[in-house]
C-alpha positions as CSV (number, residue, x, y, z in Angstrom):
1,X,-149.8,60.1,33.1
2,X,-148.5,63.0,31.1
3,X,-149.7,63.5,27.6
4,X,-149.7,66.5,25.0
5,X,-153.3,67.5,24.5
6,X,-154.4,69.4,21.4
7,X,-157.1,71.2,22.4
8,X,-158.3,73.6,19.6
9,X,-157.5,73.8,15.9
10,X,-154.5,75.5,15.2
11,X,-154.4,75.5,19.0
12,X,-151.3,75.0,21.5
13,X,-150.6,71.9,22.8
14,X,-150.7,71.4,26.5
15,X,-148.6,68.9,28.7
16,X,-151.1,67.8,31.3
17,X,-151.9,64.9,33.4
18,X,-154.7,62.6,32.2
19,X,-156.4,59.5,33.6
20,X,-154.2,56.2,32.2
21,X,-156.0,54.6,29.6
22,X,-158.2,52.1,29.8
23,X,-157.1,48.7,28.6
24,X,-159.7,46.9,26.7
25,X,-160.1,42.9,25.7
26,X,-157.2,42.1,23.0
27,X,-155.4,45.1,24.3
28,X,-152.0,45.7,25.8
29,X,-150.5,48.7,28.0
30,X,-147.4,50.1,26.1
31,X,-145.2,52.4,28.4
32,X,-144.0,54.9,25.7
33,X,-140.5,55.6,25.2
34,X,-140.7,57.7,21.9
35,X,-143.4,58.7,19.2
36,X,-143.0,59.4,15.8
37,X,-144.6,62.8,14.3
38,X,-146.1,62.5,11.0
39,X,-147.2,64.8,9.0
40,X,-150.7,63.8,9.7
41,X,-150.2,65.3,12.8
42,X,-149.5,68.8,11.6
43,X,-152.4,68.1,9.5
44,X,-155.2,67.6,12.3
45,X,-153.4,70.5,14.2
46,X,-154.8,72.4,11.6
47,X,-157.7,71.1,10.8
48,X,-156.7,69.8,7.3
49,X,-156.9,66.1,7.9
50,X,-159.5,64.3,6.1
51,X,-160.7,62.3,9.4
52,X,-160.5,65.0,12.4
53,X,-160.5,63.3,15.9
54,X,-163.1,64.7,18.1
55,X,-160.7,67.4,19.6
56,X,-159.3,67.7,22.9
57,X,-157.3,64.4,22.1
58,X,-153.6,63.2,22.2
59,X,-152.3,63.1,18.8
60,X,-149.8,60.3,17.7
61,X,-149.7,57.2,15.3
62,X,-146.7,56.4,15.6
63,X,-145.2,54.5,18.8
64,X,-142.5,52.6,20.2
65,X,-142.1,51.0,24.3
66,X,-142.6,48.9,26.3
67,X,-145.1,45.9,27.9
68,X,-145.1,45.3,31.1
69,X,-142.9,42.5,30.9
70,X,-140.3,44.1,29.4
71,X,-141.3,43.2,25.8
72,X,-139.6,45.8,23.7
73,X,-142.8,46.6,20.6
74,X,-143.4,49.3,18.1
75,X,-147.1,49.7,16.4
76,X,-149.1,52.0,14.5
77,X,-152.3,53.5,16.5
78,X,-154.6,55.9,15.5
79,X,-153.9,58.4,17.9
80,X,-152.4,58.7,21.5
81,X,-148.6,58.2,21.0
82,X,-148.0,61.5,22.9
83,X,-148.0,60.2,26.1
84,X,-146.4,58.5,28.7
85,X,-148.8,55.5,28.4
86,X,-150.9,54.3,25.4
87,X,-153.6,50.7,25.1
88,X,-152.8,49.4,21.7
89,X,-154.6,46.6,20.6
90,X,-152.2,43.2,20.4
91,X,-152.7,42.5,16.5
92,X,-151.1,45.7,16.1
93,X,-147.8,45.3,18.5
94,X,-144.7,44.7,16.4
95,X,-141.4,43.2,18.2
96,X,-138.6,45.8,17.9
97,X,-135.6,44.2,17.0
98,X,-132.5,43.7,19.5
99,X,-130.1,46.4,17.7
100,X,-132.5,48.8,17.4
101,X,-133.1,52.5,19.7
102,X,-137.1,53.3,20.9
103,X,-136.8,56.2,18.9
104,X,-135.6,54.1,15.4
105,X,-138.6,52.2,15.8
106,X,-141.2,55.1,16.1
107,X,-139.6,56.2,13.0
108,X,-140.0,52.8,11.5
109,X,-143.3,51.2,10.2
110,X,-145.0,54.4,9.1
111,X,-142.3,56.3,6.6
112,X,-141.2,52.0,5.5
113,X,-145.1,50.8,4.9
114,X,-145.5,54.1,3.2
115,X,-142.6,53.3,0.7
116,X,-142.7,49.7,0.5
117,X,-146.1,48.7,-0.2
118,X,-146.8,51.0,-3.6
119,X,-143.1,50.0,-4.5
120,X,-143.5,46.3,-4.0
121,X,-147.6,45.4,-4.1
122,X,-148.8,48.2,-6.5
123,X,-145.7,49.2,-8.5
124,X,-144.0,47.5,-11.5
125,X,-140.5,48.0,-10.3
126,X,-138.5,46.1,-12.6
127,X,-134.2,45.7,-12.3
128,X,-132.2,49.0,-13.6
129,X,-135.7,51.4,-13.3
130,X,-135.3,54.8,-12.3
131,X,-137.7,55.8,-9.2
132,X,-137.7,59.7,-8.7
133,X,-138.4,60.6,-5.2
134,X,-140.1,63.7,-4.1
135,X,-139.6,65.3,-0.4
136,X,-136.6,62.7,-0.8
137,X,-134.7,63.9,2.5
138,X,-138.1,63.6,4.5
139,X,-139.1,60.7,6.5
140,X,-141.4,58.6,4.1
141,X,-138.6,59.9,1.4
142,X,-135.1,58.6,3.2
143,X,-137.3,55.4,3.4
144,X,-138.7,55.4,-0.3
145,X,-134.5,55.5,-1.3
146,X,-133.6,53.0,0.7
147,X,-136.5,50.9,-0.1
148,X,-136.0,51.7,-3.9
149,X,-132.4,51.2,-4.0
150,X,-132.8,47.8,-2.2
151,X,-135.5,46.7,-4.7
152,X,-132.7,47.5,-7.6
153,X,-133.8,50.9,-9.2
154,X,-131.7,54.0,-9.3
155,X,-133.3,56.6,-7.9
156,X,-133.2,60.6,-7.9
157,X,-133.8,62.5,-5.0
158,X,-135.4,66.0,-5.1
159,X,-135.5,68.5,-2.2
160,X,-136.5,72.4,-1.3
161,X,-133.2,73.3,0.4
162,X,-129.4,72.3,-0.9
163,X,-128.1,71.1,2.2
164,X,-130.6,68.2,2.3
165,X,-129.3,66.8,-1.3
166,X,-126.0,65.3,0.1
167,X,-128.0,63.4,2.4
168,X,-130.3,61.9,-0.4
169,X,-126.8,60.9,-1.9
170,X,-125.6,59.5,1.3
171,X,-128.6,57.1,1.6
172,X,-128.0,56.0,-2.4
173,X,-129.6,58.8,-4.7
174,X,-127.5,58.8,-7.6
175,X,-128.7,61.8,-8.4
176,X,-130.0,64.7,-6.2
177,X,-131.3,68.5,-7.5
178,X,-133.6,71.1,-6.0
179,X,-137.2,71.0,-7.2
180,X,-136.8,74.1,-9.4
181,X,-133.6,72.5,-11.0
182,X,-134.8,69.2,-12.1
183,X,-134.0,68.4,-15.6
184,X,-136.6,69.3,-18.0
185,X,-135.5,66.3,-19.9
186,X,-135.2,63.7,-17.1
187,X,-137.6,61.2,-17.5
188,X,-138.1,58.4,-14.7
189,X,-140.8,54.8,-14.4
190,X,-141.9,56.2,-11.1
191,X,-142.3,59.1,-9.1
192,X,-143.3,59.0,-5.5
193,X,-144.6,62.0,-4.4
194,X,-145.7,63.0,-1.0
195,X,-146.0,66.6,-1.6
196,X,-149.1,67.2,-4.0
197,X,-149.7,70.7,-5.5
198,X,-147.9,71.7,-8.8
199,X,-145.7,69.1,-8.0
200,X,-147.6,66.3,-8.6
201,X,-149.0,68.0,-11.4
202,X,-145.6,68.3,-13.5
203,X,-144.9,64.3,-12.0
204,X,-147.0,63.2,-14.7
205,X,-144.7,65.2,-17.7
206,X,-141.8,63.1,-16.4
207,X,-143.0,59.7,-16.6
208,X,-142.0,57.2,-19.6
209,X,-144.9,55.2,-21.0
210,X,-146.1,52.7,-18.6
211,X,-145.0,54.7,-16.1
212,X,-146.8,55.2,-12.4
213,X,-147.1,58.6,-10.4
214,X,-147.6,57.6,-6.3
215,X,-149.6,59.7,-4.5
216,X,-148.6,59.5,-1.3
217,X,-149.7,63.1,0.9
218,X,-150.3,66.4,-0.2
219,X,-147.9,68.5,2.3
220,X,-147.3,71.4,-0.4
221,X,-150.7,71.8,-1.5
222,X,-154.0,69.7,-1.9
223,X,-153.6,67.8,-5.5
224,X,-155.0,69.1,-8.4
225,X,-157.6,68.1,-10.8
226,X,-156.8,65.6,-13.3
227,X,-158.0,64.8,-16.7
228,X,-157.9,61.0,-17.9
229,X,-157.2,62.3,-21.1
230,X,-153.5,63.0,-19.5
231,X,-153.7,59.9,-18.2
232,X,-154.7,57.6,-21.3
233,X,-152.7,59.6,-24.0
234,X,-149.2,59.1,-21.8
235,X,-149.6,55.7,-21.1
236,X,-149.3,56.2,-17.9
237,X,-150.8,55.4,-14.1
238,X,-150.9,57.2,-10.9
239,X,-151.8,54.8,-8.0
240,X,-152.5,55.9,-4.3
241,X,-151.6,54.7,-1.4
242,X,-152.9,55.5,2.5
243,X,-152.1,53.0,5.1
244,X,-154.5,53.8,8.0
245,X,-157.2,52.3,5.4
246,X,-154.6,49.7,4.2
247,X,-154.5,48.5,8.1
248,X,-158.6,48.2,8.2
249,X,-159.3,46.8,5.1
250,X,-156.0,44.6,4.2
251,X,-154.0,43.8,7.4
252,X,-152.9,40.9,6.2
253,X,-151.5,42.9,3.4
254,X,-149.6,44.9,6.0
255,X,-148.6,42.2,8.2
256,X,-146.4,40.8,4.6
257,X,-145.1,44.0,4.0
258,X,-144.0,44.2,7.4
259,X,-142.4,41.1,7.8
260,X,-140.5,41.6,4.5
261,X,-139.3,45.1,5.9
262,X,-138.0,44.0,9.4
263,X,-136.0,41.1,7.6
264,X,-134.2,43.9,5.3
265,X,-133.7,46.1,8.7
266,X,-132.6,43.1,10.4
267,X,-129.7,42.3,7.8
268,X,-128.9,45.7,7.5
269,X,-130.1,46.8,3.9
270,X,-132.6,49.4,5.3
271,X,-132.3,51.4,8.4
272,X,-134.9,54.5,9.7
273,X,-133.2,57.7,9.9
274,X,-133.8,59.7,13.1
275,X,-133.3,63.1,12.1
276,X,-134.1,64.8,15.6
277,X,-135.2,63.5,19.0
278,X,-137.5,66.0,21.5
279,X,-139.0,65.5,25.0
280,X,-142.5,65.7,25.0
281,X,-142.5,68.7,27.1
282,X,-140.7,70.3,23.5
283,X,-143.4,68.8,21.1
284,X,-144.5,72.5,20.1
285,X,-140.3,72.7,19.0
286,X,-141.0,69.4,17.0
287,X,-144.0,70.7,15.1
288,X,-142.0,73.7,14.3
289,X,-138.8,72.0,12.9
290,X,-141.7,70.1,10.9
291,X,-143.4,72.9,9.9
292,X,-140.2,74.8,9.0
293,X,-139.3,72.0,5.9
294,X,-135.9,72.3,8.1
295,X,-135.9,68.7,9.4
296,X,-134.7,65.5,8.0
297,X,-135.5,62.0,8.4
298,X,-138.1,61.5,11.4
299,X,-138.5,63.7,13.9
300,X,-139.1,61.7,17.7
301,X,-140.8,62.6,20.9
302,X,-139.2,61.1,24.0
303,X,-142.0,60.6,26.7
């Protein structure tokens, strides 16, 4: 099979052919028909993730194909979605619903799970609150809208380029300003912030009391230290949420959320943005759109 193999830190990738994987017990084969890039990915690339695979390796968490039946399935792996083939285990398959493309659902459970469990098993979100969204235009962000939106808060997008705010608007941000033009007096219940650095940091200024900071990712910058004192005197809480330690230590937590989230895709209330599609020959053209802070939504490879 074809797959993109990372061999180096900061390294190119290479399309080669590798051996098909081996399918284990509990296992299925999955013929891949796209893949989700995550910022993780860029992360590993360059040698910034917390858990670094033993490198070369096919990078990847994020799939959607098919059995060999024909059985249309998304899941969430921890690594090998760039390629042609990948053996997920069968706990982890997801049925892709009817309406939906093979590039919608690799930009699916990630950027939705991300959004919705915080928001719905962590978060106080009560009717009329005012979620402010960080990276808003962003895959986990175009989902933390919807999701917020659909859980009754008004929400405020925020953005580093100008033409990305209409689209935070389109998707239900009543409000939408560049990071540098954010109201000094707007104050929110919730911030979810997948960007870290000074960002994060000023988060905390903008909560009410009993407000809660989510950290999500820390794509601007590694987050910085934090006092309780800032915490305690504010009244205020940050949680933190990362689902690849969600999915070992509270699947069935995960299975709820995702149940919940394909009945709001199914009746239309959220849908995954696809903001650009690749072939996997092109994933160095991917990581660069990425890279850039140009994209929108979810960028796909198409194996």
């Amino acid at each position: 099979m074809k797959a993109a193999l990372l061999s180096a830190v900061d390294g190119p990738f290479e399309l080669a052919d590798v051996p098909d994987p081996e399918v284990a017990d509990g296992q299925a084969l999955v013929q891949v028909r796209a893949a989700g890039l995550n910022f993780l990915d860029v992360l590993i690339r360059h040698g910034r993730y917390p858990q670094m695979p033993e490198l070369p390796a096919v990078l990847g968490a994020e799939l959607c194909g098919e059995l060999e039946d024909g059985t249309r399935v998304m899941a969430l792996v921890t690594r090998g979605g760039y390629a042609e083939l990948a053996a997920v285990d069968r706990a982890s398959l997801v049925p892709l619903p009817e309406h939906a493309s093979f590039a919608e659902g690799a930009a699916f459970l990630l950027t939705f799970l991300t959004a919705y469990v915080p928001l719905t098993r962590q978060v106080r979100l009560v009717e009329g609150a005012t979620v402010l969204v960080h990276a808003a235009a962003g895959g986990v962000g175009t989902a933390t809208i919807q999701v917020a939106r659909a859980l009754g808060a008004r929400v405020v997008g925020a953005a580093g380029s100008a033409e990305k705010l209409d689209l935070c608007r389109e998707l239900g941000a009543e409000d939408a300003f560049l990071y540098d033009e954010i109201p000094d007096d707007l104050r929110v219940d919730v911030v979810v912030d997948p960007v870290g650095g000074e960002l994060f940091e000023a988060a905390i200024g903008r909560l009410r009391p009993l407000g809660q900071l989510v950290a999500i990712g820390y794509a601007g910058g590694m987050w910085p230290e934090l006092q309780p004192a800032n915490v305690v005197g504010r009244s205020v809480g940050i949680q933190g949420v990362y689902l690849g330690r969600l999915l070992r230590h509270a699947p069935d937590v995960v299975a709820a959320c995702t149940r919940e989230l394909l009945e709001l895709w199914g009746n239309g209330t959220i849908k995954p943005l696809v903001g650009a599609e690749f072939p996997l020959a092109d994933v160095e053209k991917a990581h660069e759109l990425v890279e850039s802070r140009r994209s929108v939504g979810k960028v796909v490879l198409l194996p």
